[in-house]
Structures are given as C-alpha cells and as structure tokens.
C-alpha positions as CSV (number, residue, x, y, z in Angstrom):
1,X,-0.5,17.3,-19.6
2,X,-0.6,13.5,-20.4
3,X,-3.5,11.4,-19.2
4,X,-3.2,7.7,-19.1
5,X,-5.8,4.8,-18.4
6,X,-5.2,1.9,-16.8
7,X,-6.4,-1.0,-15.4
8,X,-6.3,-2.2,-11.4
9,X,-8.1,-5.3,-10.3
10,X,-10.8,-3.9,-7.7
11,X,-11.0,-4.4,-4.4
12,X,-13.9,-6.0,-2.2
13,X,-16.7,-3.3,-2.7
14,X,-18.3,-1.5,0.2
15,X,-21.9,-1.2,-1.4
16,X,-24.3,-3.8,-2.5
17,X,-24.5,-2.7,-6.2
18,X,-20.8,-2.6,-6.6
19,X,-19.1,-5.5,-9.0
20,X,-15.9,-7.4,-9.1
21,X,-14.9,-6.5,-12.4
22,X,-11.8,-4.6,-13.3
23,X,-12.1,-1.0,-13.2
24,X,-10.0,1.6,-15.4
25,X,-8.9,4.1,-13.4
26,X,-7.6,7.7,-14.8
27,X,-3.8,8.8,-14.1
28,X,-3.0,12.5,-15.3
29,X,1.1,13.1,-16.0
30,X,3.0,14.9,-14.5
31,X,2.3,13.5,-10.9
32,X,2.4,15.4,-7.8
33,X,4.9,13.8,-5.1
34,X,4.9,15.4,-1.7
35,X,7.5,16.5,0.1
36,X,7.6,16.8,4.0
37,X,10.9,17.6,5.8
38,X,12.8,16.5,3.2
39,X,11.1,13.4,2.8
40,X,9.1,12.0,-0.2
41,X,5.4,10.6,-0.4
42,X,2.6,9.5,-2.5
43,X,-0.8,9.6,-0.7
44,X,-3.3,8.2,-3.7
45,X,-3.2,4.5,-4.4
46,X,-4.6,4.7,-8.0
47,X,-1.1,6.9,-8.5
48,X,0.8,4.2,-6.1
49,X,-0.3,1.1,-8.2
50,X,0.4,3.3,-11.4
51,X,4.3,4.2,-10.8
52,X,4.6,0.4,-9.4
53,X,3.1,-0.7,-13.0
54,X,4.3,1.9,-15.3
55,X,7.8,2.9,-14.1
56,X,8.9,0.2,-11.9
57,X,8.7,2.1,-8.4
58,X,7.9,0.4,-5.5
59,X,9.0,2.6,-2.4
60,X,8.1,1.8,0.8
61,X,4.8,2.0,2.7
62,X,4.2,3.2,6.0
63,X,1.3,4.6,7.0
64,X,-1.4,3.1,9.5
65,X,-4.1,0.8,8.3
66,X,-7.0,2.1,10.1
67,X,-9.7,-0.4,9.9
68,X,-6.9,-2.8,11.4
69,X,-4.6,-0.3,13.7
70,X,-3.1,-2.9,16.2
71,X,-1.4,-5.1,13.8
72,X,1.6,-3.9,12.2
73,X,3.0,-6.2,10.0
74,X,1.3,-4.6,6.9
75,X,0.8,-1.1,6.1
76,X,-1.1,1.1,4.0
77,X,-0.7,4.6,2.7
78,X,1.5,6.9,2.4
79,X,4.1,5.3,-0.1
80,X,7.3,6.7,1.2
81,X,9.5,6.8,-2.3
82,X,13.3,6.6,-2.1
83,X,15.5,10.0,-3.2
84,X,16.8,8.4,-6.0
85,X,12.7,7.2,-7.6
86,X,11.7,10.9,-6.6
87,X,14.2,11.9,-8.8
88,X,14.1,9.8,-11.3
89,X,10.7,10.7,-12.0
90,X,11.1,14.6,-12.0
91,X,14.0,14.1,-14.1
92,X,11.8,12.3,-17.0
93,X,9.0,14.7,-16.5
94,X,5.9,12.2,-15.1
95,X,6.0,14.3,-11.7
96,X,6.5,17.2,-10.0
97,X,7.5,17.9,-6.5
98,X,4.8,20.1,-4.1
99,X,5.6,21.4,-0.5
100,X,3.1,19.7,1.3
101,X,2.7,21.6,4.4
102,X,2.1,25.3,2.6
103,X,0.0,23.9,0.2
104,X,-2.2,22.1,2.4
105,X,-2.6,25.6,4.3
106,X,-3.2,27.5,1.3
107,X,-5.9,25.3,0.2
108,X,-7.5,25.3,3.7
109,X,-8.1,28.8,3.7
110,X,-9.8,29.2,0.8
111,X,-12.0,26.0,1.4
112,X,-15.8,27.4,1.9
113,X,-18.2,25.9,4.4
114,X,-20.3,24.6,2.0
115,X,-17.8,22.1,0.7
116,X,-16.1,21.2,4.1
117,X,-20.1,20.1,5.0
118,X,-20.7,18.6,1.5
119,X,-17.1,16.5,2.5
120,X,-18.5,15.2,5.8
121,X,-21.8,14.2,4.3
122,X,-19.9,12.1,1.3
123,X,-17.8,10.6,4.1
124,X,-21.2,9.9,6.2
125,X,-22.3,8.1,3.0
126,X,-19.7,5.2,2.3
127,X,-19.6,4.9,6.3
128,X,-23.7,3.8,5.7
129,X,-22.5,1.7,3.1
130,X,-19.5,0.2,5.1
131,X,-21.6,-0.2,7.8
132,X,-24.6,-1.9,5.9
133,X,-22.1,-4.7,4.7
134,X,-20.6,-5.3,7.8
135,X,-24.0,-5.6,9.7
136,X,-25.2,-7.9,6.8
137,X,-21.7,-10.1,7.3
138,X,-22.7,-10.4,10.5
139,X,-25.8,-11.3,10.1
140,X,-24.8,-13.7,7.5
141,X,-22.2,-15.3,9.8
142,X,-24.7,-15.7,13.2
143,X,-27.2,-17.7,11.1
144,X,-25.0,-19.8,9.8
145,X,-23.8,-20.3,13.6
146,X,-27.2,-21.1,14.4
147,X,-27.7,-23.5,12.0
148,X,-25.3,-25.6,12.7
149,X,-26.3,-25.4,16.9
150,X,-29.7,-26.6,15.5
151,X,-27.8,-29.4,13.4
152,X,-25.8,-30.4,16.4
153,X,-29.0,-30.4,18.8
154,X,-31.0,-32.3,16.0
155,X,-27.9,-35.4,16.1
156,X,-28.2,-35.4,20.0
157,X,-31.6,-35.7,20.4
158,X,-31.9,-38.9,17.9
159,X,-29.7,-40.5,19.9
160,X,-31.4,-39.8,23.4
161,X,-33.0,-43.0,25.0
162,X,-36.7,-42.6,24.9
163,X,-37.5,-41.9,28.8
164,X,-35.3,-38.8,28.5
165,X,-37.0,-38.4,25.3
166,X,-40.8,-38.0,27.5
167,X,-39.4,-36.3,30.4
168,X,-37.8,-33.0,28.1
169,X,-41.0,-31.9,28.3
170,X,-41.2,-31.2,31.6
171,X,-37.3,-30.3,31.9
172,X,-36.8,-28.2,28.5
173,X,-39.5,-25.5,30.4
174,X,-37.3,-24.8,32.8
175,X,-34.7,-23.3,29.8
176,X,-37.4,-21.4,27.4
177,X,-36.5,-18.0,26.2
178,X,-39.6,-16.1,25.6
179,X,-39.6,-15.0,22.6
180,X,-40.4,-11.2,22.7
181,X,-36.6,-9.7,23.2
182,X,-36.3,-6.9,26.6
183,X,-37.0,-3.7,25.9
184,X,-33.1,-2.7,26.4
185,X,-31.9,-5.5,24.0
186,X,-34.3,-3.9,21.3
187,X,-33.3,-0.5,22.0
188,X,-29.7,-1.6,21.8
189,X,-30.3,-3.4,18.6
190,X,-32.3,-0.3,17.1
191,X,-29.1,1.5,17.6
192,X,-26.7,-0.3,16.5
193,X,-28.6,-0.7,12.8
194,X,-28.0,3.6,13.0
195,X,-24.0,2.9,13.5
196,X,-22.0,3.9,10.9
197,X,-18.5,2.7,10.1
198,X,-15.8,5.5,11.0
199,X,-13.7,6.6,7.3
200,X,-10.7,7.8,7.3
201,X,-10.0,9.2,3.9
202,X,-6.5,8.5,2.4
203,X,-6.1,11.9,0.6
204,X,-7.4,15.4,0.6
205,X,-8.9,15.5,-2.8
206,X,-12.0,16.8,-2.4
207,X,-12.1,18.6,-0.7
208,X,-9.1,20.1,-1.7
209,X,-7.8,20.9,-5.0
210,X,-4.4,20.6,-6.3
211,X,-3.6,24.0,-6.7
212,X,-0.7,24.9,-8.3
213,X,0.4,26.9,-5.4
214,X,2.7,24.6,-3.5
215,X,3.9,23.7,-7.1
216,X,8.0,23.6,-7.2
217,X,10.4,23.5,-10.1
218,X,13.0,21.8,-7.8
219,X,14.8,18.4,-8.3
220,X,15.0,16.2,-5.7
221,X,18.8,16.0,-4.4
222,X,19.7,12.1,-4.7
223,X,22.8,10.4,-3.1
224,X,26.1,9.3,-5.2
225,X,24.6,5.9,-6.0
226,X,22.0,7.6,-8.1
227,X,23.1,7.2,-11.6
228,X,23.3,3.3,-10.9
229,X,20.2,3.1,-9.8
230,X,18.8,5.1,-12.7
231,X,20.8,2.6,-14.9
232,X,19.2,-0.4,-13.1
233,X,15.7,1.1,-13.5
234,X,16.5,1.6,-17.2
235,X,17.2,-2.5,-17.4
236,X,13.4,-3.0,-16.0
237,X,14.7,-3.9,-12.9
238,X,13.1,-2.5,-9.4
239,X,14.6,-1.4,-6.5
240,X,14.6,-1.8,-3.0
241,X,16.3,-0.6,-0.4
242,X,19.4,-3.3,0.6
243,X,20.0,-2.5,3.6
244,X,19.6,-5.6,5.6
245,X,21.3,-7.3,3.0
246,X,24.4,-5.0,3.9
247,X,23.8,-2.9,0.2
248,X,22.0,-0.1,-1.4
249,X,19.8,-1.9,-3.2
250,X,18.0,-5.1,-3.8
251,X,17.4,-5.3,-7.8
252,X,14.3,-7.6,-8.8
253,X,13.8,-8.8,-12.5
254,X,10.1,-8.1,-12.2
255,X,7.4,-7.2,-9.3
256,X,9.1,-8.1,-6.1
257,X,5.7,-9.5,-4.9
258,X,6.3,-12.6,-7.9
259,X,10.4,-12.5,-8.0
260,X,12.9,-13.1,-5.8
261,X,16.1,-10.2,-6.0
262,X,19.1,-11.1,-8.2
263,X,21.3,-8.9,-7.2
264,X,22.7,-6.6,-4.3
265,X,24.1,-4.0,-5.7
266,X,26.3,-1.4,-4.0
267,X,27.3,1.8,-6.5
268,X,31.0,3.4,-6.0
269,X,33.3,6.0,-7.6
270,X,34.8,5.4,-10.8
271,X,38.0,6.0,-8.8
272,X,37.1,4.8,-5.2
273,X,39.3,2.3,-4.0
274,X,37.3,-1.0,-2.8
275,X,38.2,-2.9,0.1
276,X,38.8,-6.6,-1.3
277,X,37.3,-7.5,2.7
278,X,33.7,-6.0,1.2
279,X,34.0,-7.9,-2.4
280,X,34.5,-11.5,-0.6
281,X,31.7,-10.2,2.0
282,X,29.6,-9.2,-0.7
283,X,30.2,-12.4,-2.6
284,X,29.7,-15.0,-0.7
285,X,27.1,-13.0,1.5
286,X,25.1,-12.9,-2.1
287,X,25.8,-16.3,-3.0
288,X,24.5,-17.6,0.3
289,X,21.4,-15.6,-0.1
290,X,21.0,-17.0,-3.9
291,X,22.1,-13.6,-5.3
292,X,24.5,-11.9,-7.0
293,X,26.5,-9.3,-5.5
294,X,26.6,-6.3,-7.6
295,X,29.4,-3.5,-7.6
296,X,28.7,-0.2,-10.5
297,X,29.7,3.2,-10.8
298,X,29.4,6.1,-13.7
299,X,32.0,6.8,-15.8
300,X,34.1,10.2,-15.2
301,X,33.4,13.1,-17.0
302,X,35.5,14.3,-19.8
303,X,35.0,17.3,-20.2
304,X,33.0,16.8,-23.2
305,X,28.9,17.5,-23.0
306,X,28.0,15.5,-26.4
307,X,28.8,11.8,-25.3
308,X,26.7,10.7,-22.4
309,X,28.6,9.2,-19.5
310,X,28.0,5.1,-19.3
311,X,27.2,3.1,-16.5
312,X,29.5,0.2,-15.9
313,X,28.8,-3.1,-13.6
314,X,30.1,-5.7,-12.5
315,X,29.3,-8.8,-10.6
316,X,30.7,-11.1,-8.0
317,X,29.7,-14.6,-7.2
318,X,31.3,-16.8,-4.8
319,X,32.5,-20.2,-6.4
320,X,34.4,-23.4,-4.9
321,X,37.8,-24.3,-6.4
C-alpha cells in the first residue's frame, strides 16, 4: 500500500479558528473507484483533486451542489470517470474497482448504533459551525447596510433648510420605533441563533469503513479507442470527452481549466478504412475551432508477445492553397 502527501489550496473555512493556508492532505494507493450499473465514480474530493494532479484525469462531475441546488451550471461530487481513465488506472495499479451497492449494504449491517449517533452528532457540529459563520456574515453585512442608511440620512439632513430643520421635532415623533423589540420578534430571533446549517456529507467514510468486501479484481472493459487514449495520457496530455466537437476526445497540453485543447482526436483500426468526407470534416472543423484534428490507431499484433505494440498518429490541419 503506497501513501502519498500532497498539497490542495484550502477552501473558505467553516469555523472561526480555521486558516487559509495550504493544507497536506493524505492519499493512500491503490484507490477505490466505484462502480454502479456499469458506470464509474469517485465520491472524495481529496482523491478527485489527487488523480486530476497526479495522473492527469479529469472525468466529469455531476452531482448536485447542495448548498446551491437550483443552479445548475456547476456541479459538485461524484466525479463520473470515463471507461478508458477507470482503466487506465486499474491497469497501472493506483486503484481498484468496488461494487458499490453490496458494499454499501454490507457495511450497513454491521454499523452499531453507537457510531451511526456519534455520525449525526459530528454532522450536528460543523452544521453549528456553518451556521455560526453565516449568522456572523449576516450580521456583518446588515451593519454595514446600516451604516451607510445613517451616512445617507446624515448628507440629507445638512442640506435641509432650517425651518424643516425646527419642525422634525415635532414630525420625526410621529416615525419612532421604540426601542424594546416585540416579544414575537425576540422569540423569533432567539431561534434562529439555535438554527443549524443542514450537511450533506459527500462520502460515507465514517461512518463506514472501506472494507474489503465489495473489493473486485476486475478490469474495467474500455471501448476500441482505448489504447490511444492511454498513449495520449502517456504524452501528459488530458482527456475529455469530444463529443460536441464531433470526436472522442479533446486532448489538453496541461489542466483544461489554464489550456485550451490541441487536438480532436478520433482512434481507428489499424485496418479500418476512413471516409476522406470525415478527414476534410475533421480538418477544417479543427482548424476553425483552433485545433488540430487528430486520427490514431494501435498497431496489429504479430503474433509475437516480446515487442510491445506502438501507437501511431497522425494529424490533419486545414490549409489554403
């Protein structure tokens, strides 16, 4: 078992003592990667950011953000992860695959009371934390909304003639708020302080332990464009999926958050035949889109096991005469 430290840039705390600086977080190898009908997930961010830093994975995310649930153009955890990054990452031993639905029941049954209740009362604790920093943002944010009232009142007032000036005494009366809140708006208030913000965790661990039964020796099964993709990877390049580009992939020199794509690539056959219509579409769709459009396949075997098979690629680019 490999354990690996790295570093993530922290977040914006949830408790007063917290700090901004960079904390290292702790990675063990191999990973676990969940399958669910046949489908491929990561559910812990630490382990998210790690693959996206380590071995150039990015996969897609799709889960539910719940602190802001209407909006949906981004989303949070779980990182779904393509067949072929699933693979790739079983193949070179930094994961394994686990069956999520029987190992999630296993584990249930053999959680005890006592740490289902010990659970809820860690949960009930960052909520009073959330909930503390969120009250004292609000707070923060209606007195600086009543300062500025009382700066804006304070410029009207110098300008005031000075008969309106002597006759606000009589006049302002009439709009006093005494200053002794209703009993209902204190009540309300008192209540609100015992509020806690709602957490949804983003994994099951704690309470529940990765147990080694829904463990599986099993290699994800990856589509015939898999040994390109591997070979890509192997380049430093990360992958996306293409297809609204009309390809497999979208390969990125670095991050795809701080690079634009170079290339679409498309894998084939070493003997598939390649309709020249999808080359000059490829092309000039690429070139319009500043990329290159990308065309690889793996050589065919030879019946002999000692040389490895190559990868071999080529690329178009659309050109005026």
């Amino acid at each position: 078992m490999l354990t690996k430290i790295f570093r993530r840039p922290s977040i914006e705390p949830l408790s007063e003592n917290a700090t901004a600086k960079m904390a290292e977080q702790t990675v063990t190898e191999p990973l676990p990667i969940f399958t669910v009908a046949g489908h491929y997930f990561i559910y812990d961010v630490d382990t998210v950011i790690y693959i996206r830093r380590q071995y150039n994975m990015c996969g897609v995310l799709i889960g539910n953000i719940p602190q802001v649930n209407q909006q949906n153009i981004f989303s949070g955890i779980p990182l779904q992860l393509m067949p072929e990054e699933a693979r790739l990452l079983v193949e070179n031993r930094h994961a394994y695959i686990v069956h999520d639905a029987p190992a999630h029941l296993h584990d249930m049954q053999n959680i005890s009371l006592e740490e289902r209740q010990k659970f809820r009362d860690l949960l009930a604790k960052q909520g009073f934390e959330a909930g503390k920093v969120l009250r004292k943002r609000a707070q923060a944010k209606k007195e600086l909304g009543l300062m500025k009232q009382r700066q804006r009142e304070n410029a009207g007032a110098s300008t005031e003639d000075d008969n309106n000036h002597n006759q606000g005494t009589t006049d302002d009366s009439l709009f006093d708020i005494p200053a002794t809140s209703s009993p209902s708006r204190a009540s309300s208030q008192t209540s609100q302080d015992l509020n806690i913000q709602l957490i949804t965790p983003t994994t099951s661990y704690p309470p529940l332990t990765l147990d080694p039964f829904g463990r599986s020796n099993d290699v994800p099964a990856a589509p015939n464009s898999y040994p390109l993709f591997s070979h890509l990877n192997s380049k430093g390049y990360f992958m996306t999926p293409g297809l609204r580009f009309g390809c497999q992939y979208c390969a990125y020199p670095g991050d795809p958050l701080r690079f634009h794509s170079h290339f679409l690539a498309t894998a084939y056959g070493w003997d598939d035949e390649i309709n020249l219509l999808d080359i000059v579409g490829g092309g000039r769709l690429g070139t319009g889109v500043k990329k290159g459009y990308l065309v690889g396949g793996i050589e065919p075997e030879d019946g002999s096991a000692e040389v490895e098979r190559e990868v071999r690629t080529f690329c178009f680019e659309w050109a005026a005469m």
